[in-house]
C-alpha positions in Angstrom: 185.6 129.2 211.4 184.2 132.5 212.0 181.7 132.2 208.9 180.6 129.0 210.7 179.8 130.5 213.8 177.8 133.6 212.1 175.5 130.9 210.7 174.4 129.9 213.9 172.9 133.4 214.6 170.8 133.9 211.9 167.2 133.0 213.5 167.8 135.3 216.4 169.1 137.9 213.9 165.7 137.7 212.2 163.6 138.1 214.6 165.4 141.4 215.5 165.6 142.8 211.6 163.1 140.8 209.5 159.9 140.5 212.1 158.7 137.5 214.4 158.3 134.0 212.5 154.4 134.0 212.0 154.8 137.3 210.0 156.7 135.5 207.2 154.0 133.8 204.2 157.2 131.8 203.2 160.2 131.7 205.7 163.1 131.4 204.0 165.3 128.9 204.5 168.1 130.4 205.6 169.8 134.3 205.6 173.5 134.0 206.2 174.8 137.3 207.3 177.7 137.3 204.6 174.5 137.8 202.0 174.9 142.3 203.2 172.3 143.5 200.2 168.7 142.1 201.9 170.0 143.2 205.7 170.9 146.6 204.4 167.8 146.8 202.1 165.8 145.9 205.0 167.2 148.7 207.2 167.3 151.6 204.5 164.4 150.8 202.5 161.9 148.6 205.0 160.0 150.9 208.6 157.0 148.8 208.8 156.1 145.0 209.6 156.1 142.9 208.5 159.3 142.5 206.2 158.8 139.6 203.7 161.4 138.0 201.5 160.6 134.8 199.6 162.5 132.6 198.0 161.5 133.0 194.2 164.3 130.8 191.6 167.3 130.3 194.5 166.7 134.4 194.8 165.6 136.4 197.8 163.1 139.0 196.7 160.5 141.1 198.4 156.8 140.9 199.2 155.3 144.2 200.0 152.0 143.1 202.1 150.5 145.9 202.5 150.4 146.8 198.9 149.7 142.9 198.0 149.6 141.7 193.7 145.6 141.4 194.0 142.5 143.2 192.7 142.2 145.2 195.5 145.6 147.4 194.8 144.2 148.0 191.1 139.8 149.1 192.2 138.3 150.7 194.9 136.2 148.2 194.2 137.0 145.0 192.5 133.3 143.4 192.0 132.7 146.9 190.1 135.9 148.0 188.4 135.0 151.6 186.8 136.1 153.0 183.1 139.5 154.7 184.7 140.9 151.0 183.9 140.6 149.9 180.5 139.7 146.0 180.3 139.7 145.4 177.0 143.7 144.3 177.2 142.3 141.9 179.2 139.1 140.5 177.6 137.3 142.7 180.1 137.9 140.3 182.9 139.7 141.6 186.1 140.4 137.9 186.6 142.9 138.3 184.0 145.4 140.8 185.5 149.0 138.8 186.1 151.2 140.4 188.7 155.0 140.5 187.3 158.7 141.1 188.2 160.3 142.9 185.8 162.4 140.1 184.5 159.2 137.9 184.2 157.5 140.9 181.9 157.6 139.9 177.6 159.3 142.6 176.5 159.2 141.5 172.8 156.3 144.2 171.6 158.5 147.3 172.8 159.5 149.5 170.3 162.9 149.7 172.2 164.1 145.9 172.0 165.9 144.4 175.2 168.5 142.6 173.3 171.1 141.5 176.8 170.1 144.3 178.4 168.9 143.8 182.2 166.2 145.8 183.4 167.1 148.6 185.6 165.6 151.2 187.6 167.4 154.0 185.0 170.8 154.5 183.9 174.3 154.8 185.8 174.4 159.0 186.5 176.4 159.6 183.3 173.7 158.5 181.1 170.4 160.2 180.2 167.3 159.3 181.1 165.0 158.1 178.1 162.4 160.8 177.6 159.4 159.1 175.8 156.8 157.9 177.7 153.9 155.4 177.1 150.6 155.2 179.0 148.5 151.7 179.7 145.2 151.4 180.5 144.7 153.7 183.0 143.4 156.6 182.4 145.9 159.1 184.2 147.3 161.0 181.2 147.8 163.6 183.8 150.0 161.8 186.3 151.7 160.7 183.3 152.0 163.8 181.6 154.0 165.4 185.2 156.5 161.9 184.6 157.3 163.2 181.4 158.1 167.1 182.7 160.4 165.7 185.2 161.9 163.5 182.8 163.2 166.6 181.6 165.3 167.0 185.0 166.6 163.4 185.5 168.5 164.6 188.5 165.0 165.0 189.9 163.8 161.8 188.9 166.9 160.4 190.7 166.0 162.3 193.8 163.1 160.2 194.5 164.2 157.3 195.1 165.6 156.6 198.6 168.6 154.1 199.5 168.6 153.1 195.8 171.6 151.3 195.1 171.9 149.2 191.7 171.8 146.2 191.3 170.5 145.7 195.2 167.2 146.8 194.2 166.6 145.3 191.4 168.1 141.7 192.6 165.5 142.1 195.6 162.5 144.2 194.4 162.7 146.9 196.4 162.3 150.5 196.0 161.8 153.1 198.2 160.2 156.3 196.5 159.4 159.5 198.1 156.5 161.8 197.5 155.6 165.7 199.2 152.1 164.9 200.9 150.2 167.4 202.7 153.1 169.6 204.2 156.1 167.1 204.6 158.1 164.4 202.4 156.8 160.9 202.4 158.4 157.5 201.9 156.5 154.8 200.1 158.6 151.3 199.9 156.8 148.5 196.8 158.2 145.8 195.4 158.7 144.9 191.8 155.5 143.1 191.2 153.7 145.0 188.1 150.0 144.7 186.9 150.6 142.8 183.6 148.4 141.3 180.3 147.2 137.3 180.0 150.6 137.9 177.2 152.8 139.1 179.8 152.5 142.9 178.7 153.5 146.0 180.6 149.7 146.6 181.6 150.0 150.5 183.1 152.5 152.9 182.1 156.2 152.0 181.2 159.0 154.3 179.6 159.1 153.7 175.8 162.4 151.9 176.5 160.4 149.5 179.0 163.8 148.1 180.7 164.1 151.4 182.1 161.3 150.8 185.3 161.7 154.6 186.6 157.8 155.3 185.8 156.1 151.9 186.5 157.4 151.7 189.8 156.9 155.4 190.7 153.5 154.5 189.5 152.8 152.1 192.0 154.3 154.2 194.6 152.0 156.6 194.1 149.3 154.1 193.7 150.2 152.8 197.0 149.8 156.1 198.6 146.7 157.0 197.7 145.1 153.3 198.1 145.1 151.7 194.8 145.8 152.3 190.9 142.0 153.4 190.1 142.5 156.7 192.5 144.8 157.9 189.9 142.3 158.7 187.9 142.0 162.5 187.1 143.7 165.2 188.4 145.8 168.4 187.7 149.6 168.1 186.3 150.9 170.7 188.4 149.8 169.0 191.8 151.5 165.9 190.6 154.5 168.2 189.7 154.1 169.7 193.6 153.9 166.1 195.1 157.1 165.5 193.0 159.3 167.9 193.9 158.0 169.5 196.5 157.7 172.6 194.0 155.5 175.7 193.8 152.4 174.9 191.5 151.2 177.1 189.3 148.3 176.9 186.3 147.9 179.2 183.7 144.8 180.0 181.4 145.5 182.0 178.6 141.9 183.0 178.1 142.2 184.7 181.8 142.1 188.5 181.0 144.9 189.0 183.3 147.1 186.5 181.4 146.1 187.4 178.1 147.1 191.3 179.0 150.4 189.6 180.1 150.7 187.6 176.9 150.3 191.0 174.7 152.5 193.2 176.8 155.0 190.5 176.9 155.1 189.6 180.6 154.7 186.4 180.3 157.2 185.7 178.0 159.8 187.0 180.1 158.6 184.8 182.9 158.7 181.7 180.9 162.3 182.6 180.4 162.9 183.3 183.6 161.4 179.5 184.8 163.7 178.0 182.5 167.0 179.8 183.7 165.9 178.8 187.3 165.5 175.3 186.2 161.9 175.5 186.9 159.2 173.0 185.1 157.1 174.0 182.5 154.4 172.0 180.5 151.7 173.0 177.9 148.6 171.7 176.8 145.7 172.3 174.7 142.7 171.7 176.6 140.0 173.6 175.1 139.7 170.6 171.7 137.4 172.8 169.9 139.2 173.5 166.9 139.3 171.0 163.5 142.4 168.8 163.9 144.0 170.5 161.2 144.2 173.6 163.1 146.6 172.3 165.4 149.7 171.4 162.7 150.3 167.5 164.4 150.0 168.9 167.9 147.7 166.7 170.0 144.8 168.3 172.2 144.5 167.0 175.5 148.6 165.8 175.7 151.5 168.2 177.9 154.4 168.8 176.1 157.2 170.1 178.4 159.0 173.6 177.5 162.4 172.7 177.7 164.1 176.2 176.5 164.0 179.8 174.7 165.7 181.6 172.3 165.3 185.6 172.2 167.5 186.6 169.1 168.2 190.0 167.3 167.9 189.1 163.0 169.7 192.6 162.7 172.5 191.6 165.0 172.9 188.3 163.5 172.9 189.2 160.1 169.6 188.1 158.8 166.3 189.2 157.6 163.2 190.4 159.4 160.4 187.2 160.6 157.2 188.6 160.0 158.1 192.6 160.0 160.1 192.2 163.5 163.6 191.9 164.5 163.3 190.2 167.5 162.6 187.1 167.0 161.3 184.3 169.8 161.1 180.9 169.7 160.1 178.1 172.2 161.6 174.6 172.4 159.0 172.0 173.2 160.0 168.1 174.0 157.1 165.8 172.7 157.5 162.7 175.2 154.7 160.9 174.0 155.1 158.5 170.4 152.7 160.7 168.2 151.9 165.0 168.3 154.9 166.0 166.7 154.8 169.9 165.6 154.3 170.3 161.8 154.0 174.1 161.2 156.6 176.9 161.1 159.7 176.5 162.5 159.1 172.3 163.2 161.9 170.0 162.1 161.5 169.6 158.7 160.3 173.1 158.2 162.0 175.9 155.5 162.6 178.6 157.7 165.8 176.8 158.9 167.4 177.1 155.6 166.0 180.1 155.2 167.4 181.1 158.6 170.9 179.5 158.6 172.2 181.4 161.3 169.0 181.0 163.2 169.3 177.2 162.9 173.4 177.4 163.7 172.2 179.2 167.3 169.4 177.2 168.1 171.4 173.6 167.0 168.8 172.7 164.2 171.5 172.2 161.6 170.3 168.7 160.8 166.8 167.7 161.9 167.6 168.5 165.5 167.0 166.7 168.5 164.7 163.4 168.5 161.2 163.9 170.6 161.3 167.9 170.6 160.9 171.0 168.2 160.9 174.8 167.8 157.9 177.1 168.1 157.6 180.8 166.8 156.1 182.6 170.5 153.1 184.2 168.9 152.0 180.1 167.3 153.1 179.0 170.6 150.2 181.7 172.4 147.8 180.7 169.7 147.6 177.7 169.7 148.2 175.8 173.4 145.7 177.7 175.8 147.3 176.3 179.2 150.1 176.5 181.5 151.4 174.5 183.9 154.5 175.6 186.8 156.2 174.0 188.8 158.5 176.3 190.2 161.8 174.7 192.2 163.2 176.6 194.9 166.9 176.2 195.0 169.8 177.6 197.6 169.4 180.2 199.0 165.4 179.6 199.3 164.0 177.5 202.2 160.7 176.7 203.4 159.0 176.8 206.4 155.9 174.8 206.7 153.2 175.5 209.8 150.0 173.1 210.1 146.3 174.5 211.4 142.8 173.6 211.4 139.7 176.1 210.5 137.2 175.0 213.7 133.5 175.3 213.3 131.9 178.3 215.3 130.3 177.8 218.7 128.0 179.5 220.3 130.5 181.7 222.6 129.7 185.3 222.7 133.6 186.1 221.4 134.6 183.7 218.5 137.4 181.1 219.4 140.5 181.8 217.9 141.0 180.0 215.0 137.3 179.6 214.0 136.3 179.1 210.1 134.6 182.4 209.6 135.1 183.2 206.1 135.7 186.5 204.6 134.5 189.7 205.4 130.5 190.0 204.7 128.8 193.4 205.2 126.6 191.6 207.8 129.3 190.5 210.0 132.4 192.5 208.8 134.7 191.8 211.5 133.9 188.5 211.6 137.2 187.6 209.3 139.4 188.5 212.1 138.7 185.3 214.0 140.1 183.4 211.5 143.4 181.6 212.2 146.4 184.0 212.4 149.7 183.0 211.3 152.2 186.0 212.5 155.6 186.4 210.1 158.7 188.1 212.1 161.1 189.4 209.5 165.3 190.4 210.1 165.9 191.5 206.8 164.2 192.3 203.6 163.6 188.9 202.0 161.3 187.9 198.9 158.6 186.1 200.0 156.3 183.2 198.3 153.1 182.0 200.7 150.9 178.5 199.6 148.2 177.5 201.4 147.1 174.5 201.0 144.5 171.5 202.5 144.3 168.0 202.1 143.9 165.7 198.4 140.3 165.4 198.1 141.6 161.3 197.6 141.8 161.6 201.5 138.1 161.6 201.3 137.6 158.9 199.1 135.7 156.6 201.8 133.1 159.3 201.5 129.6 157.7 199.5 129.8 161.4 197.9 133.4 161.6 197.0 133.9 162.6 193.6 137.7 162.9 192.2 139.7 166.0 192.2 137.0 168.0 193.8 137.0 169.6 196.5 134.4 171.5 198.9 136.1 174.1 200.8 137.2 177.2 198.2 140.6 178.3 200.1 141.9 181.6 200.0 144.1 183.8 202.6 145.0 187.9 203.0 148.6 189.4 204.3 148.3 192.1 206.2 150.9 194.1 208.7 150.3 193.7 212.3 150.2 197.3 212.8 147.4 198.2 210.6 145.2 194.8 212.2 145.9 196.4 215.5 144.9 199.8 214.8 142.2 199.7 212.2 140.8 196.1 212.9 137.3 195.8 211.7 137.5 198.7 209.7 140.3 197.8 207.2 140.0 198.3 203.9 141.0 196.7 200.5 143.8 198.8 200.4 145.2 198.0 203.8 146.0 194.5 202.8 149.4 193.6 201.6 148.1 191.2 199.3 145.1 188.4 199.3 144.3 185.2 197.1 141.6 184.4 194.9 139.2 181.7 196.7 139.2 178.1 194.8 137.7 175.1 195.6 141.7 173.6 195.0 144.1 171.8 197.0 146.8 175.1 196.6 146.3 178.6 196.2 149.2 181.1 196.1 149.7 184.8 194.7 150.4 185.0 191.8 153.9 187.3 192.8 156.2 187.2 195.5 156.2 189.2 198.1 159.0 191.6 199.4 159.0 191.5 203.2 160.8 193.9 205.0 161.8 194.8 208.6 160.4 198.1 208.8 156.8 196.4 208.4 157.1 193.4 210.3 155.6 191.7 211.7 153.3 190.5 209.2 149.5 189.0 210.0 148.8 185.8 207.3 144.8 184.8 207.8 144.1 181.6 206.2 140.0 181.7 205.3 137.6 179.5 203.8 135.2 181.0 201.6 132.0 179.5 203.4 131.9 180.4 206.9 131.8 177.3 209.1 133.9 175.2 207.0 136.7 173.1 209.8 139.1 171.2 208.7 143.1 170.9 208.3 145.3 172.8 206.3 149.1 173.6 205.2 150.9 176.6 205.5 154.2 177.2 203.0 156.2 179.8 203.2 159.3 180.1 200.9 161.8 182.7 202.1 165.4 183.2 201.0 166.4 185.6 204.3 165.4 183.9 208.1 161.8 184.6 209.6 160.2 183.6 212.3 156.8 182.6 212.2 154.5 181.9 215.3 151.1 180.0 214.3 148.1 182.0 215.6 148.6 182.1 219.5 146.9 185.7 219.8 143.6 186.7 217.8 144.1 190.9 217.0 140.3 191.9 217.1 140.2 195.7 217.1 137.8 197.0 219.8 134.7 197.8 217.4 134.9 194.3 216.6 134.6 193.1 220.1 131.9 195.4 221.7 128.5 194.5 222.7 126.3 193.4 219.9 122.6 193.9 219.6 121.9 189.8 219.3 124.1 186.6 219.1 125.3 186.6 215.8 125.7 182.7 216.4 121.7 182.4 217.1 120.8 183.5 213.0 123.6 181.7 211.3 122.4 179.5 208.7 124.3 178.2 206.5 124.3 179.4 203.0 125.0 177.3 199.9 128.0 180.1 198.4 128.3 183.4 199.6 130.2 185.1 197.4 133.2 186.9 198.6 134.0 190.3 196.8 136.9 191.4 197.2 136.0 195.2 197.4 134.1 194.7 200.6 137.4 195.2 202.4 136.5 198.6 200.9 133.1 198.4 202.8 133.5 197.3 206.0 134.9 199.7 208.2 132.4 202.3 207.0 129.1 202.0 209.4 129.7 200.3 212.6 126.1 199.7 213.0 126.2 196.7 210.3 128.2 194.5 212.9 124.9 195.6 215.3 127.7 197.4 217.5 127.1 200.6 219.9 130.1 202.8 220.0 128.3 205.5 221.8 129.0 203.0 224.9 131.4 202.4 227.1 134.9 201.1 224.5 138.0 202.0 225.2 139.7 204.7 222.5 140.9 203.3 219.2 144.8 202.6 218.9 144.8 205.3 216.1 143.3 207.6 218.4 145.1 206.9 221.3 148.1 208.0 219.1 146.8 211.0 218.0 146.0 211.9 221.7 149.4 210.7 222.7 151.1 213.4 219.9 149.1 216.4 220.6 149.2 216.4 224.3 153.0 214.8 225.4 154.5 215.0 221.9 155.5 211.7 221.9 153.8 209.7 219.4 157.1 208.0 218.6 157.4 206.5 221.7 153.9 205.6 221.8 154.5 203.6 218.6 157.9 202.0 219.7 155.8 200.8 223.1 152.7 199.9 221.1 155.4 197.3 219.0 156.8 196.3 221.9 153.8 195.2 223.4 152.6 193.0 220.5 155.8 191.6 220.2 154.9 190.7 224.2 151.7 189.8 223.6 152.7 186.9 221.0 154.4 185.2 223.6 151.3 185.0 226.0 149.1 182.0 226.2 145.8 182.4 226.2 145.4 182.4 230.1 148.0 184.2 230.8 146.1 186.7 228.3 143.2 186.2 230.9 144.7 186.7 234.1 146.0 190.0 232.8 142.6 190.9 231.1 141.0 190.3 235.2 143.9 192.0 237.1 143.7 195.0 234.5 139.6 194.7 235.1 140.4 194.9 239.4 142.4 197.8 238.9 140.1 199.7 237.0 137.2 198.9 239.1 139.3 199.8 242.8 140.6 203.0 240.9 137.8 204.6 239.6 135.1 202.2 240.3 133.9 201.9 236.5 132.6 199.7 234.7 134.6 196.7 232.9 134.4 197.7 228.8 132.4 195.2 226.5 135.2 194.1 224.8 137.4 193.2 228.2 134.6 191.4 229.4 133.9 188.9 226.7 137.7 188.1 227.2 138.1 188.0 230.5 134.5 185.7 230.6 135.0 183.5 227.7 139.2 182.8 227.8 
């Protein structure tokens, strides 16, 4: 009786949870409430509407709309498909692309047979993920290449897919994957329905065992979030590794000078080993494909192996002989996920150095011929032969994050520049300039390392743009740390050497340091100053910072110009800007800038108020107190952060009366372009 009277409240019950009845393309005919898995998919998995279930062989399954099975989820442009999707599968006719569920797909040309085997999304916890990966005709080796380093971590492969509960998913076809995007965590919901051959063919990328659907389905997840499949062409492994996990990216050239000193002193090996003991991803390539084919012992150019682990031994210790005059002997382990680039050389599977080195092969489990998909690599081969690098660097307990957003504003024609405005880096025409930029200001409890990102948007963003090109990107980004104190009282004439640290500038979606930071109380607060490399350049962008101890942050509310910076100049600065096709930005010129006032076109001999440092000085010599001049200096920034701009004003015009009803003088240059402009 009470099952009877449930089914009478099913149409009202829909239009609550499954959308109003114009929404549906096929209504079904009836959703009894005793049927739990399509209401609870709906609520976990399902935020926008409209929600679409059809009835498909006496089975309820999903119909993502927004993402529909047509041309226009595959090209940017369908009447002019480009070479990032190979047509030749399908006799070079778009017309020809089926749309799929998985248990529609021919699995019968797999080199992993189905046998009674269901597909799934991946196995029960217990079981490993399968490693090998095969790509389709897209041409996103990169994307591809990422799957394959995560693979490496299932537990993060798991992570990504929200409200996933087996066999729900797969009886509806719906998944619920989630990507890091621009500063915060994403969800993208698809259904099952995969771009196929005329023969029923896994047309994109699929999992060499293709009833796993882990890496089809993130595909189309991450197709769907940047607009359609073609999009997915080009790009850089470690940003699909960031939008992944979430992670820290990191790329690596080993013809850098800086990396090849680290490479000969050592360096980087240790911080390879150090990536792996945090459980941090690392991948290799060979990029530069200049060499004969030989060369390369069955390694594949252009392919990213994953670095899986390390092995430092002692021979002496061990009892064996010396490897090429040394004792110490370093080998890499390397997982090959794709079906052909298998090591050959030294210390690869079938090599003789195992038996040679019994107790070598004993410690590093290569007794028989080791583990399927992945071999061993002497360090100095390893250097040789792969020229890049690609981190991913996961941040576990006790790190945390604290993201802050901003824009970069074009300059206006104010006499004092607007906080916040895009004004590049320090030139030796306008050298104080830079210290308009946005301000990010970092509050620190207790010493703490410290890792910063900045970051703007996925040049994809742009992609409506008629001179879009992929992965490119026309701001160069870079940003400098400073401490408050030193801004305060040097300002305009800082030098490199007063910085804490500051980036390269790259036209890139992330730049970090390459080291972390170690923040501590005594210099806080710290001053972060997001720049673009061209002056003028607005737009968004992401601040990161990792930290394992609490800090505070406060996002730019107060610009610290020094007073040089903000006296009188000869002309508008505004009035001759033109802008340049690429300034360069030399670093050294922080070593400049401070050194003739008379580059900004400023008058000291004027009317400006005393420098902080020399307001000290007086302080000390005359009351003795410079201490306490320092503690109330602090204090007052601290004060000052917590202001808003008119409050900044009103102060700025009281402190203006006083003078002027005290001694009658004259409101300095600086005071006046603040008190005027706000």
């Amino acid at each position: 009786e009470e099952e009877e009277e449930e089914e009478d409240e099913p149409d009202e019950f829909l239009k609550t949870v499954l959308g109003p009845e114009e929404a549906f393309i096929e209504k079904p005919a009836v959703i009894r409430l005793q049927q739990p898995d399509i209401l609870e998919l709906c609520n976990r998995h399902v935020t926008c509407e409209p929600v679409i279930f059809k009835d498909t062989d006496n089975e309820y399954r999903y119909y993502d709309a927004e993402f529909p099975a047509e041309e226009q989820s595959i090209f940017m442009d369908p009447s002019n498909p480009s070479a990032a999707v190979q047509l030749a599968a399908l006799d070079d006719k778009v017309q020809n692309i089926r749309w799929l569920r998985p248990f529609q797909i021919s699995y019968d040309s797999l080199e992993v047979k189905l046998g009674t085997e269901r597909p799934k999304l991946y196995p029960k916890d217990s079981q490993v993920i399968h490693p090998h990966v095969c790509m389709g005709a897209l041409a996103n080796s990169w994307f591809v290449g990422a799957l394959a380093m995560l693979v490496t971590r299932p537990e993060l492969v798991r992570k990504l897919f929200v409200g996933y509960s087996s066999p729900s998913c797969e009886n509806c076809g719906i998944f619920t994957v989630r990507f890091y995007k621009n500063g915060k965590w994403v969800n993208v919901t698809v259904d099952d329905r995969l771009p196929a051959t005329m023969q029923g063919n896994f047309l994109f990328s699929r999992s060499q065992k293709g009833t796993e659907l882990w890496l089809p389905i993130l595909e189309k997840a991450y197709a769907k979030l940047h607009g359609c499949y073609e999009l997915l062409y080009q790009g850089s492994v470690q940003y699909a590794l960031k939008d992944l996990t979430g992670g820290l990216p990191q790329k690596l050239k080993f013809s850098d000078p800086d990396v090849e000193a680290r490479i000969k002193n050592g360096m980087l090996w240790k911080e390879i080993v150090q990536l792996l003991k945090s459980e941090s991803l690392v991948g290799c390539a060979i990029q530069n494909n200049r060499g004969a084919r030989e060369r390369y012992m069955g390694l594949e150019p252009l392919q990213c192996y994953s670095v899986i682990d390390s092995k430092e031994l002692d021979l002496v210790e061990i009892g064996e002989k010396m490897h090429e005059r040394d004792s110490i002997l370093r080998l890499l382990k390397i997982r090959n996920p794709w079906p052909k680039g298998s090591w050959t050389g030294p210390w690869s599977p079938k090599s003789d150095r195992w038996v040679e080195y019994d107790r070598v092969a004993s410690l590093c489990g290569q007794e028989g011929n080791g583990e399927e998909g992945s071999f061993w690599m002497w360090d100095q081969d390893f250097f040789n032969l792969f020229d890049t690098l690609s981190i991913c660097r996961i941040f576990k307990d006790p790190w945390r994050c604290t993201r802050m957003k901003g824009k970069w504003f074009k300059p206006t024609k104010s006499p004092a520049p607007h906080r916040g405005t895009a004004m590049g880096p320090p030139t030796s025409r306008e050298p104080a300039a830079w210290l308009s930029n946005p301000q990010f200001h970092l509050f620190v409890k207790e010493k703490t390392p410290c890792v910063i990102i900045l970051s703007q948007r996925d040049s994809r963003a742009h992609r409506d743009d008629p001179s879009w090109v992929p992965n490119s990107y026309e701001a160069g980004i870079g940003f400098a740390v400073a401490k408050m104190s030193t801004v305060v009282e040097k300002g305009a004439r800082m030098r490199k050497s007063d910085l804490i640290a500051f980036s390269h500038f790259r036209k890139d979606r992330d730049v970090s340091l390459p080291f972390t930071l170690q923040l501590s109380p005594a210099d806080s607060p710290y001053v972060v100053f997001p720049m673009t490399h061209e002056k003028g350049m607005a737009g968004e962008f992401f601040l990161n910072v990792w930290h394992k101890k609490e800090i505070f942050i406060r996002g730019g509310e107060v610009v610290l110009v020094d007073e040089a910076a903000g006296s009188e100049l000869d002309e508008d600065p505004w009035e001759e800007f033109v802008p340049q096709e690429h300034e360069e930005f030399d670093p050294d010129m922080f070593g400049q800038v401070g050194s003739s006032s008379q580059r900004a076109g400023t008058t000291l001999k004027e009317e400006v108020k005393p420098t902080v440092s020399q307001a000290m000085a007086r302080s000390e010599r005359k009351e003795g107190g410079g201490d306490v001049f320092k503690a109330l200096l602090t204090l007052c920034s601290y004060l000052l952060l917590l202001l808003t701009c008119q409050q900044v004003t009103s102060l700025a015009g009281s402190w203006a009366r006083g003078c002027r009803w005290r001694r009658g003088g004259a409101l300095p240059a600086p005071w006046v372009s603040i008190h005027e402009s706000g």
